[in-house]
Each structure stands twice: as structure tokens, then as C-alpha cells.
C-alpha positions in Angstrom: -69.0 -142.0 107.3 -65.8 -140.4 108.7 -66.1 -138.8 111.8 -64.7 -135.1 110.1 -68.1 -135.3 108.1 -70.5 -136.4 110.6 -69.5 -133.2 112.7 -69.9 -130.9 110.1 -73.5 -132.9 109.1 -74.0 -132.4 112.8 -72.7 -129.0 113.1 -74.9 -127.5 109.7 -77.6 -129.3 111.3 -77.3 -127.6 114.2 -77.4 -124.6 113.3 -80.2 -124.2 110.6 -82.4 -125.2 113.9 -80.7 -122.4 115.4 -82.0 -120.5 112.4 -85.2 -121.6 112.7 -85.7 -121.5 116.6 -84.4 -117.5 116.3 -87.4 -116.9 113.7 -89.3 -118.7 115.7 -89.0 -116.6 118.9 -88.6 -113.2 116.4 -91.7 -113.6 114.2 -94.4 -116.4 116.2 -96.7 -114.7 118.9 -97.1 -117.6 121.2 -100.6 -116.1 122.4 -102.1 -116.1 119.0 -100.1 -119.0 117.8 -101.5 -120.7 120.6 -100.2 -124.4 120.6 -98.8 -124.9 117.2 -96.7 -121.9 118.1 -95.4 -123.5 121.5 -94.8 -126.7 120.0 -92.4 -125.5 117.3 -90.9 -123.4 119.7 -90.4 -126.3 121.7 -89.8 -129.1 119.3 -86.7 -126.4 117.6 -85.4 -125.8 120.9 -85.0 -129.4 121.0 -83.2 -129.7 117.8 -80.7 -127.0 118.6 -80.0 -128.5 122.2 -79.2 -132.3 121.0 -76.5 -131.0 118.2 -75.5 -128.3 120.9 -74.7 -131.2 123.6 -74.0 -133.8 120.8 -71.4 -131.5 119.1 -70.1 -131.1 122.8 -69.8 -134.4 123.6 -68.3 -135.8 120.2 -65.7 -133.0 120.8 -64.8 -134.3 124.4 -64.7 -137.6 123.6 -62.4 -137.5 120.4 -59.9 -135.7 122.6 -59.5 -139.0 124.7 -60.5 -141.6 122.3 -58.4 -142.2 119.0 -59.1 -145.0 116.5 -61.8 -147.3 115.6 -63.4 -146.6 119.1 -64.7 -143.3 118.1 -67.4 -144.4 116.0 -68.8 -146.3 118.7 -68.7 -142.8 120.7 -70.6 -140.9 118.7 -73.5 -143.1 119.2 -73.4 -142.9 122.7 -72.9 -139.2 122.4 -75.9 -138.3 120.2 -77.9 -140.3 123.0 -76.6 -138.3 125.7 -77.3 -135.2 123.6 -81.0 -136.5 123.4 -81.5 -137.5 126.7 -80.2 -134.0 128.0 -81.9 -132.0 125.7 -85.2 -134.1 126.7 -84.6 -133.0 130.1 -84.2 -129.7 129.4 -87.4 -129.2 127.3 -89.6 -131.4 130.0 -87.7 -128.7 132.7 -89.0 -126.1 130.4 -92.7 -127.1 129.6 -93.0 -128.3 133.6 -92.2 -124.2 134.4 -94.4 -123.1 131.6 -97.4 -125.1 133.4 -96.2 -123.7 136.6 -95.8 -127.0 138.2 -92.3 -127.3 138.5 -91.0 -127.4 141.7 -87.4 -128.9 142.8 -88.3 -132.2 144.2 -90.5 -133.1 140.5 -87.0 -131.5 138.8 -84.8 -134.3 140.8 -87.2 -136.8 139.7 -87.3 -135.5 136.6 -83.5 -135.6 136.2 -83.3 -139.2 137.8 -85.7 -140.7 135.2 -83.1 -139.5 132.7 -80.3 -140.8 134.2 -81.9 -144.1 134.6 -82.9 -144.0 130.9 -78.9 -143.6 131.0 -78.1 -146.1 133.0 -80.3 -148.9 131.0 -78.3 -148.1 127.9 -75.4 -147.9 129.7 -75.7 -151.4 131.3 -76.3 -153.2 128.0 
């Protein structure tokens, strides 16, 4: 797969979650819904934030990479992508439940960057 149709894949992708997540917000009452409702909220959110910071990442890499080195890149960034958007949806469901508070937000954000760091080091 070139990388030309891997970003438009990625890009389409992207945003029919963004679809989704907007008629999600618009049309599900999350207090009648209950937790089905949360949990595609969340789970959509999640979609549209790894193709958001894949897309991102692809972008800045292929401005410094050229070659046969890119397709190794966009591995590493749709893991990136993951790993952030994971962050931000555990962010997000810790301040739903009240309990977030900066010190569990630092250790939330150094679990992922040692999740990081082991694929990293490999």
C-alpha cells in the first residue's frame, strides 16, 4: 500500500468517526443512555483522536523522511496516535469520575510514555 492511499484510508476513516462522534453528542442523552451511551461517546472520541494525531504525525514525518523509510514511520506513527489518544480518553473518563487530580494526570501521562519507551527500545 502506497503511502498517498494509506492517508486518504486514514483520512476517510477519520472522519466518518467524526461523523459519528457529532451524532453522537447531537442525538444520545448520556443520562438516559446511561452507559452504552458514554461508551460510544467515548469509544468514537477515540477513533477520531488516533486518525487526528496519526494523520498529524504521518504528515510531520514525511516532511523529513523520504524513501523506503516512510513505511516504517507510519507504524510508529499510528502507535503514537493510539497511545495519545488513550491518554486523552483515560484524562477524560478520570474527570468524568471526578478523580482526576494533577499528580494521577502525571502518572497517567508517564505510564504512556513508558508504554512509548518499551516500543521505542526494541
Amino acid at each position: 500500500m502506497s503511502l498517498r492511499a494509506y492517508l486518504w484510508g486514514l483520512k476517510l476513516s477519520t472522519f466518518l468517526a467524526l461523523i459519528g462522534w457529532g451524532l453522537i453528542v447531537f442525538y444520545v442523552d448520556p443520562e438516559r443512555s446511561g452507559l452504552a451511551g458514554q461508551a460510544l461517546f467515548y469509544s468514537s472520541l477515540f477513533l477520531v483522536l488516533t486518525g487526528t494525531f496519526a494523520t498529524f504525525f504521518v504528515l510531520i514525518r514525511k516532511q523529513k523522511v523520504d524513501g523506503e523509510e516512510q513505511l516504517f514511520h507510519i507504524g510508529m506513527s499510528l502507535r503514537q496516535g493510539l497511545f495519545l489518544a488513550l491518554l486523552a480518553i483515560i484524562l477524560l473518563v478520570m474527570q468524568h469520575f471526578r478523580v482526576l487530580i494533577w499528580w494521577d494526570g502525571l502518572l497517567v501521562v508517564a505510564g504512556v510514555l513508558l508504554m512509548e519507551l518499551y516500543f521505542l527500545s526494541r
